[in-house]
N, C-alpha and C positions, 0 to 999 in steps of 0.2 A: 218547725219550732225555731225562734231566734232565741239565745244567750245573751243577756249583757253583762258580760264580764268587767273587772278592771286588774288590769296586770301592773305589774309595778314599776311599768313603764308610765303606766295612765289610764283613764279610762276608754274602753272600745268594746262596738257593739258589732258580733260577728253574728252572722248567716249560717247556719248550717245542720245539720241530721240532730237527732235525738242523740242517738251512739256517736257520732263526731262531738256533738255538746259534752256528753259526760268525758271522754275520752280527755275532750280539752278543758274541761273543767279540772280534773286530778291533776293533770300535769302541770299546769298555772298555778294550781293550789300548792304545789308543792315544793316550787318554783316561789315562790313567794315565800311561804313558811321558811324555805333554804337561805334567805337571800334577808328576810329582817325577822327573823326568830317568832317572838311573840308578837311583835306590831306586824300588821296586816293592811292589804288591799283594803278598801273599801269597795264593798258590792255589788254597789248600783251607782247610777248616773247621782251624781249632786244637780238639784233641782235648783239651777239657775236664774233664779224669778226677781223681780221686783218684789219687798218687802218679806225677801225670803232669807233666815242665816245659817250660818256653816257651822254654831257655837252657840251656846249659850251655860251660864252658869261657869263652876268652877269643880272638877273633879278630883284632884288633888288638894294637899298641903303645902304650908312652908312659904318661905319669900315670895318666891314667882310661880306661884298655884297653874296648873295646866287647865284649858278651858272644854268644858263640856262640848261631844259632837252633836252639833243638832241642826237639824235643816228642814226645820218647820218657819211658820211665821213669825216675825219680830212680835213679841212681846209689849205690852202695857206694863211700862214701871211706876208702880203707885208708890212706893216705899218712898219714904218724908228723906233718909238721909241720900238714899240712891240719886232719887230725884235732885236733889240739892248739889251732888258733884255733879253732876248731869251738868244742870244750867251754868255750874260755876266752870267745870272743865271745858263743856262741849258745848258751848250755847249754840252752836250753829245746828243743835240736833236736838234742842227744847222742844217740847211738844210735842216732841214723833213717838211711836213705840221702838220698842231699840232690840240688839242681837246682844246684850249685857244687862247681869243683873245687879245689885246692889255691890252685891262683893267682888266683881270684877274691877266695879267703878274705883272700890276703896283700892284694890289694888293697884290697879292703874294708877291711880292720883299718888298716892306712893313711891311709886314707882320711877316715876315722874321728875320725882324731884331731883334727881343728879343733873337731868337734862336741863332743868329749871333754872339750875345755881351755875352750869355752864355757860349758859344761856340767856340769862336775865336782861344782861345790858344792851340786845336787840331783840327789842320786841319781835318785828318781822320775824329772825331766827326761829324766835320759842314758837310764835301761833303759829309757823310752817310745820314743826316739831309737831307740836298741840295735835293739828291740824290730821298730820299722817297717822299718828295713835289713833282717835277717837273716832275717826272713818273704820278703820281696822277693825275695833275692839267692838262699835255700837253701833253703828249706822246700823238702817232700819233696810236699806237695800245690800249687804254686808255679801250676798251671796253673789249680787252680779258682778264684784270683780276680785274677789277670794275663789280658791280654790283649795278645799283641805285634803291632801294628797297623800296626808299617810295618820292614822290612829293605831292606839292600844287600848283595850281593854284595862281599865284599872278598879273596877268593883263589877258586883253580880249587875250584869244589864246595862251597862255605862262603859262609855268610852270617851279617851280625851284624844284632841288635835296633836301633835307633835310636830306636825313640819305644814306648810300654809304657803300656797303662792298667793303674790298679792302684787294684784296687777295695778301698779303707778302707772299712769300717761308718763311721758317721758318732759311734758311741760312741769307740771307739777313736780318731777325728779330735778331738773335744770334749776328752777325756782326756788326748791329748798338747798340748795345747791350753791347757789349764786348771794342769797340771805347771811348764810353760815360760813361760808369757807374766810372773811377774813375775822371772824372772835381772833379775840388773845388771851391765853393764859397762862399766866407763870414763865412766857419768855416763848412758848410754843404759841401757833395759831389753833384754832380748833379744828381745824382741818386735819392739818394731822394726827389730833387727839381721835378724831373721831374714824381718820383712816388707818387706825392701827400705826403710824409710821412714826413715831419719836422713835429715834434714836439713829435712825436712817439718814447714812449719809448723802442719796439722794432719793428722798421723797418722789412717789408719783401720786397725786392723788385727784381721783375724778369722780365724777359726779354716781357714778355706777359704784366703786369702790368706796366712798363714804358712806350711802348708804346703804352697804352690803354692812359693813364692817359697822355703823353703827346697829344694825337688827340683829347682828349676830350675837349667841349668847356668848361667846370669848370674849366681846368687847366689855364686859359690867356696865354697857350702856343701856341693853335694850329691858323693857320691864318686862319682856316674856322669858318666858324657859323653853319656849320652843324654837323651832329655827322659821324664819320668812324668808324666801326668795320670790324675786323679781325677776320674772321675763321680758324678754324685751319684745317676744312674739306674742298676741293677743288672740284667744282662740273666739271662731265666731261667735260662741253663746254664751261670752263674759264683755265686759265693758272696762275702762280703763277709770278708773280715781281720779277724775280731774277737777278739783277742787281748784277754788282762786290762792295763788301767793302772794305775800306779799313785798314788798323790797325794800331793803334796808335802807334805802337811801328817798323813799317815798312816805309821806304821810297817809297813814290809814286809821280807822276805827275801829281799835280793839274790839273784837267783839266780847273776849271777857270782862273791860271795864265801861265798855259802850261811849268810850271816850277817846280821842284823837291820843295815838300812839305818838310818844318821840323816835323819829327818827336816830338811826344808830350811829356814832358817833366816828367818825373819821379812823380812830384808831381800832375799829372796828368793823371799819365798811368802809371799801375803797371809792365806793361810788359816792359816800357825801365830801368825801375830801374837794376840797377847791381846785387841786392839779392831779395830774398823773405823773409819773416818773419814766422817759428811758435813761437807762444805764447804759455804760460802757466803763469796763475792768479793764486795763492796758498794763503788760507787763513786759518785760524784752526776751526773746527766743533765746537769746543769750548772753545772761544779764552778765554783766561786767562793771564791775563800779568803777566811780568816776571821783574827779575832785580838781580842787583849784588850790594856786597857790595868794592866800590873803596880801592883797597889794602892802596894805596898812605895816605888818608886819611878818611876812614873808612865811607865814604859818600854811601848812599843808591841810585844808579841808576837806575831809572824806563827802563824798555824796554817792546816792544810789545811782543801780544804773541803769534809771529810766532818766538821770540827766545830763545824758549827751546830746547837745545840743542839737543833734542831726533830727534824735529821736522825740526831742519837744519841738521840733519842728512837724515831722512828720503829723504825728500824735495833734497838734495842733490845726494841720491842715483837712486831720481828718474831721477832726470837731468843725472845720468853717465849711466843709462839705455836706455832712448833714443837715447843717442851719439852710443851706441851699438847696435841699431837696425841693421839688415842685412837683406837684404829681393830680393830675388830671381829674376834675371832681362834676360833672354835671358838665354845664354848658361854660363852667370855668375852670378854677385850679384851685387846690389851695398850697400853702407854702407854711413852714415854720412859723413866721412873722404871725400869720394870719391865725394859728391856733395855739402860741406858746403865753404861757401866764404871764404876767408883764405884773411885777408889784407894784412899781410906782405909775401904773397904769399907763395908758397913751398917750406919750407928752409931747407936745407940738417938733419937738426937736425930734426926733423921731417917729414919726405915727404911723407907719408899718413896716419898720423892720427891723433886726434881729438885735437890733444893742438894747433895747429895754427889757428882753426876754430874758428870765432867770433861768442860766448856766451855772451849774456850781462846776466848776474848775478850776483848775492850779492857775490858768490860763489867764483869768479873772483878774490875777494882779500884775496882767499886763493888757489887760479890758481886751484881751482877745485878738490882739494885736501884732502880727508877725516882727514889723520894724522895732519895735520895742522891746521884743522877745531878743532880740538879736542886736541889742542897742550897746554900745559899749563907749566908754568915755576912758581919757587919760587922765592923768593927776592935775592935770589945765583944764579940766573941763569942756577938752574937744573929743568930736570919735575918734575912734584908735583909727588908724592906719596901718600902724605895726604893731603885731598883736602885743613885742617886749613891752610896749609903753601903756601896756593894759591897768587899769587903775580901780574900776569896776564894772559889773558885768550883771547877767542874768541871776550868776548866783551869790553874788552879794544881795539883790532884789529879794532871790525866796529865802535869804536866811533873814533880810530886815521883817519880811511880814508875813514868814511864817510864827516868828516871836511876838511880833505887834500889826496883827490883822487888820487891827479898826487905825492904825495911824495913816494921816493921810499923804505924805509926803515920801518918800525913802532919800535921805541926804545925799547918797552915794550916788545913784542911778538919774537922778531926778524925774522920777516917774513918780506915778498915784499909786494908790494898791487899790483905793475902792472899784470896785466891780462896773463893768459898763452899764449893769440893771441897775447900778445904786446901792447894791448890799454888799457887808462885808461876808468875806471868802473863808471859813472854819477850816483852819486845815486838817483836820482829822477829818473831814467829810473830804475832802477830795485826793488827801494822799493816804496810801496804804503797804504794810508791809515794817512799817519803821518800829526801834527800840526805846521803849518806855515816849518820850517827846523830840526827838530827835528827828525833825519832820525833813532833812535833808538827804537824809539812807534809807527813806522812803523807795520800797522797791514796785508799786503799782501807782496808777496816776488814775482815779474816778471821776466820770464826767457825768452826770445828771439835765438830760432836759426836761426842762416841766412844762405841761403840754396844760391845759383847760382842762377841767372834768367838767364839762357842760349839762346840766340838767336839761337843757333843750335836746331832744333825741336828733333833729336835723344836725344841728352844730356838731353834735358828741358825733353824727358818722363822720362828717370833716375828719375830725381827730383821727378816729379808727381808719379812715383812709389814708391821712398821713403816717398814722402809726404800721400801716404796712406795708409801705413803701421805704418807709425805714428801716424795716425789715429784711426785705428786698434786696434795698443799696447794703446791709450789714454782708448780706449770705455772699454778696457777689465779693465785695473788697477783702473779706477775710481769705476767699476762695482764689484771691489771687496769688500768685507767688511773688511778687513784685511787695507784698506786703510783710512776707514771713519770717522777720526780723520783730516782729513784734505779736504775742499772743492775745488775742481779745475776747473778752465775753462781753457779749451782750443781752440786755433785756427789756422787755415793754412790760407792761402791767397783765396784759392777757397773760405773758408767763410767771409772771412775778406771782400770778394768780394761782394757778396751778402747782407753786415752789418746784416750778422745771428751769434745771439753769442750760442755756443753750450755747456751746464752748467750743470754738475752734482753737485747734492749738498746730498752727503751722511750725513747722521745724524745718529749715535749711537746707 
């Protein structure tokens, strides 16, 4: 005689005597009843088939009604209103018979709706959302990649699901994944919203943990009352959910309105943005403020003490380091120049390299320029030679245009401020740390390169290859000691992505 048991580990089919069977029958039975009270094993194998479900119907009440266990064949839904969420909800599953019946639909659709009004402004987002529900809830094949691993009893002869694995492909999990993580709402992204983590001083949120925390019932995200988990192991006699996604930054055909989807909007998908961002935060290991004394009238000027001169140098040479990365790509290379956004596009005066590439930096209103940076004139209008006959300097320069960015002259210095790219330099975008407007006690210096967001997949790995080689050169320089006079964080978009902030903090 064989047994097929299920323990509440799982389902398993043991071999063995009549009196070993009962033997081990009571003691699993009992084992079980000890271990989840009134909710039980289930008995037998779930019948894994094609056109076969884990559920149907609804055997409770209330908001998020618990779903009938059932694992017979999908159903023929004739019902005028079922029908009608059906095609409006789940068009990709019109005309099938389904493992949902009329009131599951209503619920559903209901249900729905938080994710809806979260979600609206990327299409992609929602029909990935859409997308993972009505697979779950109706699909007509529901049993080949569900598994209902725990019920109770809730009326004479009826039992509802309570806990459900639901095996996602890991393509389809990356996809809805990659759609959704940059929404914005209220100041938060939805990433966070939906990883449980506002309030978190540092977020980790991935693609596993989102949509755990979005199925789970503690989030008031999921329209179930039951709990879903996701394996990341696939047992042989289930199949994985791999439906097509779609991407936020790609035009598709709804299939709810049968008409070409808008693309989601830059403030909400990093992939339609025209650039990408690396950063750099720069702060001193040991900050000390600094100042000068005003030639004009011998006034004592506080500044912060990221401006010692030594340290906007340095700080400086790190930035023309970067712009010089080159790093090996195919049968060629590529280089900054070759994938950095250039606003006033490729102008003969430069046509590949790094002056027309948009830098936002302090640096900017000195077009990136070390001699200038360090340029100092007497009350004659010659350089200093001795520094007494100093008349003005670097920081006569950030106090002219940190007050007036867009002027193009500084009378003191006679230098420009406008930017080597051509654009004027916002100093609240590149200095950080200062009180109220007082952008000279500025205690961090922000540097930004903006790279291409290429809708050509070839071009965008360019990028991505550069982008990790900048990486790279970050891990090694910050790892140097020779540098540890200054704290740096850095980031690319991949982390930017993830709200992982990546932080050396060398100390002395």
């Amino acid at each position: 005689m064989t047994l097929h048991l299920c323990t509440c580990a799982g389902n398993k089919a043991i071999g063995m005597t009549s009196l070993q069977s009962i033997v081990l029958f009571l003691w699993l039975s009992t084992l079980c009843i000890a271990q989840v009270s009134l909710k039980r094993c289930l008995k037998n194998f779930i019948n894994h088939t094609k056109g076969y479900c884990i559920w149907y119907d609804q055997c409770t009440t209330g908001d998020k009604p618990l779903n009938c266990f059932y694992n017979g064949p999908a159903k023929n839904l004739t019902d005028p209103e079922g029908v009608q969420i059906l095609n409006s909800l789940c068009p990709e599953l019109r005309g099938q018979h389904t493992c949902c019946s009329t009131e599951q639909l209503v619920a559903l659709d209901e249900n729905l709706q938080t994710m809806l009004e979260l979600t609206n402004r990327c299409p992609a987002c929602w029909n990935n959302i859409r997308r993972l529900y009505c697979q779950l809830t109706c699909s007509q094949d529901q049993s080949l990649f569900t598994n209902p691993n725990l019920v109770i009893p809730v009326s004479e002869g009826r039992e509802a699901v309570v806990r459900v694995e639901y095996f996602v492909s890991p393509q389809f999990k990356q996809g809805l994944f990659e759609s959704c993580k940059d929404l914005t709402l209220e100041g938060y992204t939805n990433l966070k919203l939906f990883c449980g983590t506002i309030g978190n001083e540092r977020p980790e949120c991935t693609t596993e943990s989102m949509i755990r925390y979005m199925q789970s019932t503690e989030s008031g995200l999921a329209p179930y009352a039951f709990d879903i988990y996701f394996p990341d192991i696939l047992p042989r006699n289930l199949s994985w959910m791999n439906e097509t996604t779609f991407k936020c930054n790609k035009p598709f055909i709804d299939p709810q309105s049968n008409k070409t989807a808008n693309v989601c909007t830059c403030q909400d998908c990093v992939g339609s943005c025209p650039r990408r961002l690396e950063q750099l935060i720069i702060t001193s290991t040991h900050p000390t403020p600094t100042g000068y004394h005003r030639y004009r009238d011998n006034k004592w000027i506080p500044f912060g003490p990221m401006f010692h001169l030594e340290l906007l140098n340095q700080a400086l040479d790190l930035q023309n380091a970067i712009t010089n990365i080159k790093v090996p790509f195919g049968d060629s290379s590529v280089t900054f120049a070759d994938i950095c956004f250039k606003p006033t596009g490729h102008l003969p005066l430069a046509p590949n390299t790094t002056e027309r590439c948009e830098i936002q930096s302090v640096f900017q209103y000195f077009q990136n320029n070390k001699t200038k940076l360090n340029k100092c004139l007497t009350a004659l209008g010659y350089n200093c030679s001795v520094p007494d006959f100093k008349a003005a300097d670097f920081h006569d320069h950030l106090l002219f245009y940190t007050r007036c960015p867009s002027s193009s002259m500084d009378p003191r210095l006679k230098e420009p401020c406008i930017s080597a790219f051509g654009g004027v330099i916002n100093p609240k975008l590149v200095l950080g740390g200062y009180p109220y407007d007082v952008y000279q006690n500025a205690t961090t210096l922000m540097i930004y390169f903006a790279v291409n967001n290429y809708k050509d997949e070839s071009k965008l790995a360019e990028v991505i290859t550069w982008e990790k080689a900048f990486k790279e050169f970050m891990a090694d320089y910050v790892n140097n000691t020779a540098h540890a006079n200054l704290t740096i964080a850095y980031f690319t978009p991949e982390l930017r992505s993830n709200d992982v902030e990546v932080q050396f903090d060398l100390r002395a």
